[in-house]
C-alpha positions as CSV (number, residue, x, y, z in Angstrom):
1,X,14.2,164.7,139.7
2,X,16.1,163.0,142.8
3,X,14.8,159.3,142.2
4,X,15.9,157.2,139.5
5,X,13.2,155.4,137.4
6,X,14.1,152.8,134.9
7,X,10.8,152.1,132.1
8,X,11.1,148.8,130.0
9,X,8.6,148.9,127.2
10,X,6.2,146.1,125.5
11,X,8.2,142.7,125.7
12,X,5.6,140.3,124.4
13,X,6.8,137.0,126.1
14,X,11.2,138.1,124.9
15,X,11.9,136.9,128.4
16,X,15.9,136.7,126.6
17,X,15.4,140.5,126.6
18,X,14.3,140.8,130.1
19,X,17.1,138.9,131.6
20,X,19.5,140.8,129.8
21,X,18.2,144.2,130.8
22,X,18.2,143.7,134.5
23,X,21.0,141.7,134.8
24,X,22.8,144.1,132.9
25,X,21.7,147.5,134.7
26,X,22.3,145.4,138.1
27,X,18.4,145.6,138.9
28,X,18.2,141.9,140.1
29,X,21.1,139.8,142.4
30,X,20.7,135.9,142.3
31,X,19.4,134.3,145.3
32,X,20.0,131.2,147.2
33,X,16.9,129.3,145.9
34,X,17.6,126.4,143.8
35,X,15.5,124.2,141.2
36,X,13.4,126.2,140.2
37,X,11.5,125.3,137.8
38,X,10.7,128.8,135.6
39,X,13.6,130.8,134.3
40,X,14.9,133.6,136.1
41,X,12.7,132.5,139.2
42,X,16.2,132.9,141.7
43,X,16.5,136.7,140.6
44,X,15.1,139.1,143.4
45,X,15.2,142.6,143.1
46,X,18.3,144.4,143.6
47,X,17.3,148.0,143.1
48,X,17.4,150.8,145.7
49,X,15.6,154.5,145.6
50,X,14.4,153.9,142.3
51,X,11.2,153.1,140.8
52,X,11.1,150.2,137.9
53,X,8.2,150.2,136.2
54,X,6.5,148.3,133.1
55,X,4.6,150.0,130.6
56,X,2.5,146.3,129.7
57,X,2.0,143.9,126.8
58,X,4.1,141.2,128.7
59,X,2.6,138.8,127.4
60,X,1.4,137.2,123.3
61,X,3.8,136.7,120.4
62,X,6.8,135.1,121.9
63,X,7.9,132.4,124.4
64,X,7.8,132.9,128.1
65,X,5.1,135.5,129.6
66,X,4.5,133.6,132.5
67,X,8.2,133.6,134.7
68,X,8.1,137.4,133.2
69,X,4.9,137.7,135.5
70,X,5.9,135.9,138.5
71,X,9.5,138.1,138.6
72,X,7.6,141.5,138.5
73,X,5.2,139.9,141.1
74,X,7.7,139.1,143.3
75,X,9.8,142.3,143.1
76,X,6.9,144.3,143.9
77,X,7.2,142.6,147.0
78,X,10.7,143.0,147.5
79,X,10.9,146.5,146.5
80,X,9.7,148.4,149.4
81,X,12.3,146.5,151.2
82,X,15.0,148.5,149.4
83,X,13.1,152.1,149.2
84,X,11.8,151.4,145.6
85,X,8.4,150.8,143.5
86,X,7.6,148.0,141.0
87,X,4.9,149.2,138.5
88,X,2.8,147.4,136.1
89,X,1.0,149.2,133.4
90,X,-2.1,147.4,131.7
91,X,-1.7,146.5,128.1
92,X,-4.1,145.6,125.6
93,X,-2.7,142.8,125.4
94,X,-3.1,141.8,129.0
95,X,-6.8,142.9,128.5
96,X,-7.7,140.8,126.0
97,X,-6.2,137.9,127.2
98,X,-8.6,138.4,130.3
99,X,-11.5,138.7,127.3
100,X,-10.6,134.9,125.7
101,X,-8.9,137.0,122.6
102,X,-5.9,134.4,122.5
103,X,-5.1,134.4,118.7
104,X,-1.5,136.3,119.3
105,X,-0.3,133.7,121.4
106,X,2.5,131.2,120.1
107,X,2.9,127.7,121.2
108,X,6.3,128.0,123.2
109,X,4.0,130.7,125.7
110,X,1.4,128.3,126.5
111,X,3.7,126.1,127.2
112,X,5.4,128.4,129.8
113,X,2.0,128.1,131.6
114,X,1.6,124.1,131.3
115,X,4.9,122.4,129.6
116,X,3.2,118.6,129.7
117,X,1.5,119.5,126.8
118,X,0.1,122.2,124.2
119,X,-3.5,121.4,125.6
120,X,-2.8,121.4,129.2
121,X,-0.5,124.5,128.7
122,X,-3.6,126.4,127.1
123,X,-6.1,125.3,129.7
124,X,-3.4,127.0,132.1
125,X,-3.0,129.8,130.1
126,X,-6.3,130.5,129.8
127,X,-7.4,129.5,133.8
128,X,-4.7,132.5,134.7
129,X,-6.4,135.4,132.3
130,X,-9.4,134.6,133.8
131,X,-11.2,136.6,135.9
132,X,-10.7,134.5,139.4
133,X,-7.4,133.3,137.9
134,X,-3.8,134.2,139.6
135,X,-2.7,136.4,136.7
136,X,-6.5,138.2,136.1
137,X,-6.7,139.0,140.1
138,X,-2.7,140.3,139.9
139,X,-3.5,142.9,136.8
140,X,-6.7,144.5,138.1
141,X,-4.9,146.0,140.7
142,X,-2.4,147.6,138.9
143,X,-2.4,150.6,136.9
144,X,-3.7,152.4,133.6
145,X,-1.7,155.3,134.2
146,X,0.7,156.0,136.8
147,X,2.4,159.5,137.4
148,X,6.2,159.5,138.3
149,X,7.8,162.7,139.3
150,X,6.5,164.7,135.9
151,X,6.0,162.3,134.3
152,X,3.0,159.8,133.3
153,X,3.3,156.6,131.9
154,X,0.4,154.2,130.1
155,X,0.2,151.7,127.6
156,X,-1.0,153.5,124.5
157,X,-1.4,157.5,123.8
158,X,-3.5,159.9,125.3
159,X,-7.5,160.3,123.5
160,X,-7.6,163.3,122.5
161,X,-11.2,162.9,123.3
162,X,-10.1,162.5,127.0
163,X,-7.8,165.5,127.9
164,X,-10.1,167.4,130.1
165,X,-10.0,164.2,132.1
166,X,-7.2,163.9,135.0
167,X,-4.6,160.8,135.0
168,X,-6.4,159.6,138.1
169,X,-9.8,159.8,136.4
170,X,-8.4,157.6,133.4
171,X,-6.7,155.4,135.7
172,X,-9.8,154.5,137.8
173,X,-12.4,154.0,134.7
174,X,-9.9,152.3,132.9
175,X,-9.5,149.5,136.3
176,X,-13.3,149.8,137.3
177,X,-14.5,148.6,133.9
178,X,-11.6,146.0,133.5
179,X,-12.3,144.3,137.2
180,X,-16.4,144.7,136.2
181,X,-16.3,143.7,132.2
182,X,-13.6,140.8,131.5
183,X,-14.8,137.9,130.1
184,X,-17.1,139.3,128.1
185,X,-18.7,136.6,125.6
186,X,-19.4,139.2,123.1
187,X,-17.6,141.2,121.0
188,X,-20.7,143.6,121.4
189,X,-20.2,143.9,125.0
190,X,-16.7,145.0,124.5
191,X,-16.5,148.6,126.9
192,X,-14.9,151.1,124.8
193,X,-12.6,152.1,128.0
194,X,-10.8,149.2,127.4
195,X,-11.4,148.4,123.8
196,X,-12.1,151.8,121.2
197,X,-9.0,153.2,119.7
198,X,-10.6,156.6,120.3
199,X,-11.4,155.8,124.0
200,X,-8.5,153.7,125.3
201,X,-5.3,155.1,126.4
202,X,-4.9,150.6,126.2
203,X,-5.0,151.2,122.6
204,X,-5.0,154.5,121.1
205,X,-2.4,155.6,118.8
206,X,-3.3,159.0,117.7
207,X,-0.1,160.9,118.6
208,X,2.3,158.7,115.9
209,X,-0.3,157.2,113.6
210,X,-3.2,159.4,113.5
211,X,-2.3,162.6,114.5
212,X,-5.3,164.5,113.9
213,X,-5.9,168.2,113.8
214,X,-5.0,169.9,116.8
215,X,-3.3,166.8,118.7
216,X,-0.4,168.9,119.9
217,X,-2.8,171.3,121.3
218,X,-4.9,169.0,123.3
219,X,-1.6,166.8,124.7
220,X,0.0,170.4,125.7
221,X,-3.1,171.5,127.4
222,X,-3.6,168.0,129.2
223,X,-0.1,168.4,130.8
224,X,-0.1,171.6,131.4
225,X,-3.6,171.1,133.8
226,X,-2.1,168.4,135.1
227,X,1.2,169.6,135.8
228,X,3.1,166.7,134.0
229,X,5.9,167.3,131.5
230,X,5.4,164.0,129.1
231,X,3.6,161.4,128.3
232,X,5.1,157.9,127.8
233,X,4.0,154.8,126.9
234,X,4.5,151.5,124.5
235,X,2.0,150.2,122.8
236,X,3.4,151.5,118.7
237,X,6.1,149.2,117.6
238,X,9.5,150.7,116.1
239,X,11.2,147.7,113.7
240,X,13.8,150.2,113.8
241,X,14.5,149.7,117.8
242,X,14.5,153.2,118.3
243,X,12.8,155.4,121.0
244,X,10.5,158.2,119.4
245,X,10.2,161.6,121.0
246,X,7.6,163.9,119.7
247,X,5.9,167.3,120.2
248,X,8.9,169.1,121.5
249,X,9.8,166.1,124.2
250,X,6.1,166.0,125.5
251,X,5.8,162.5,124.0
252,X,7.9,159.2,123.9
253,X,7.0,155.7,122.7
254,X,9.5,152.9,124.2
255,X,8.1,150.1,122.6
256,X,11.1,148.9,120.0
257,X,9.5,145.6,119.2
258,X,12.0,143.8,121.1
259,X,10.3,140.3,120.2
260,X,11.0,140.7,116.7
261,X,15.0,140.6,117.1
262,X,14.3,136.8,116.0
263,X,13.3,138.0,113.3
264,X,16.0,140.2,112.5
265,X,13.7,143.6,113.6
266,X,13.3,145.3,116.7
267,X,15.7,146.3,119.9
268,X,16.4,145.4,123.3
269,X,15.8,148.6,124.7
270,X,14.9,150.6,128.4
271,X,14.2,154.1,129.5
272,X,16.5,156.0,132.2
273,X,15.1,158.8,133.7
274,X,17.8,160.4,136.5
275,X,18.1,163.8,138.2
276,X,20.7,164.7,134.7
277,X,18.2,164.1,132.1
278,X,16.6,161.0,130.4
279,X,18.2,158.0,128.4
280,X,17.3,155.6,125.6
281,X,19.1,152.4,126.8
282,X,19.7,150.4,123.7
283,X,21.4,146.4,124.2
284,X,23.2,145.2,121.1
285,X,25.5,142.6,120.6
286,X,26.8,142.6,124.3
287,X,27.0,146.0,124.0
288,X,25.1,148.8,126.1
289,X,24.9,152.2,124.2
290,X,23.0,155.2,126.0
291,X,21.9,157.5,123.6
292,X,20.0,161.3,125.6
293,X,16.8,162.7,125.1
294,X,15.2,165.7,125.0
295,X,12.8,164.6,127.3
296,X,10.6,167.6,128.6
297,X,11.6,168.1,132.1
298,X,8.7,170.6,133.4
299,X,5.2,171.0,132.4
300,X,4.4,173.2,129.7
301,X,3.1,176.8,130.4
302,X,-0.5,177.5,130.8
């Protein structure tokens, strides 16, 4: 594939990671604006002919979601300046943000929201995730899945239960029942599109931790009808910081739990996908090691 596309998995408020991954790969320049009050807020995009794309969670468990949201924002608006695409991927964790579900958030991110206080940074928080809010009306119209040269990219794995269904079919249910259901006040009124394991390609983790019978079958056969060569998405932490390919290079995870490196677990970590194959990016210690994949390059036979 001629264009470049450069994947950054689940970063749950590490905006420490962030910064080093695009400053790093040269994907932002600094600007000319000055006090600023959120980090990072004088990076714009610096990225030509490629696509950059993030596969969700941005937000819960760490200490600045909020400048990590209004960067991607704003390079989505830069890129088409410079031939490229800024993607956004729902996460589950974006969702139930939008749904009042707040119990994974740490003090330091609501504070990135409102930093005069815990209280006022939660009110802010919470104003944003709502639907009507800047954040809510940003993420329903991005993506569930979005398709990239061969590839497809969401949050969690594919349902098995879902792969007579198209990526566009997924996509759309996924975004109609997020812009028509969040805020739900009931646990019992939580739409299985958005919330069931089973259901959810937000939350479903079938092809590392399930893997029931016939799972290879069903993700072949998905591809194959779809003509895609993998699926790739977050969503399944590795403490290990490693990238995992499965089903003969039909299926990689990129989420290496990069918020846990405080806690001595995890990886700062992106995908590279060029016309020469694919890359597991992996930051350490200064250090930038690029380690090849066997990533599936055409779609599987019929």
């Amino acid at each position: 594939m001629k264009r470049r596309i450069i994947a950054i998995g689940d970063l749950h408020g590490a905006l420490d990671c962030l910064l080093e991954i695009v400053t790093r790969l040269g994907i932002v320049k600094r600007s000319d604006r000055s006090g600023a009050e959120q980090p990072g807020a004088a990076l714009d995009l610096d990225l030509e002919e490629s696509d950059l794309l993030f596969i969700g969670d941005v937000c819960d468990r760490g200490t600045d979601s909020r400048s990590m949201y209004e960067m991607i924002m704003r390079w989505q608006e830069q890129a088409p300046q410079l031939g490229s695409s800024v993607w956004f991927v729902l996460g589950n964790h974006e969702v139930m943000n939008s749904f009042g579900m707040r119990h994974y958030n740490t003090v330091e991110e609501y504070l990135s929201f409102d930093r005069s206080s815990r209280s006022a940074g939660e009110r802010a928080h919470a104003a944003a995730f709502s639907p009507g809010g800047w954040l809510h009306e940003w993420l329903v119209r991005q993506h569930a899945v979005v398709r990239l040269g061969p590839y497809l990219f969401a949050h969690g794995d594919l349902p098995a239960i879902l792969s007579d269904w198209s990526p566009e079919e997924i996509d759309a249910r996924v975004l109609e029942t997020y812009r028509n259901a969040a805020g739900a006040p009931s646990a019992m009124e939580l739409p299985d599109a958005l919330f069931a394991p089973e259901r959810s390609v937000l939350w479903c983790r079938e092809a590392q931790l399930v893997r029931p019978s016939g799972y290879a079958k069903s993700l072949k056969g998905f591809l194959a009808r779809n003509d895609a060569a993998a699926w790739i998405c977050g969503h399944t932490p590795a403490e290990e910081g490693s990238h995992h390919l499965l089903y003969g290079g039909r299926y990689l995870c990129i989420d290496t739990a990069m918020t846990f490196q405080r806690y001595g677990a995890g990886r700062t970590s992106a995908l590279l996908i060029e016309e020469a194959g694919a890359s597991a990016l992996y930051f350490e210690r200064g250090d930038l090691r690029s380690i090849p994949l066997e990533l599936a390059r055409q779609p599987p036979p019929d």
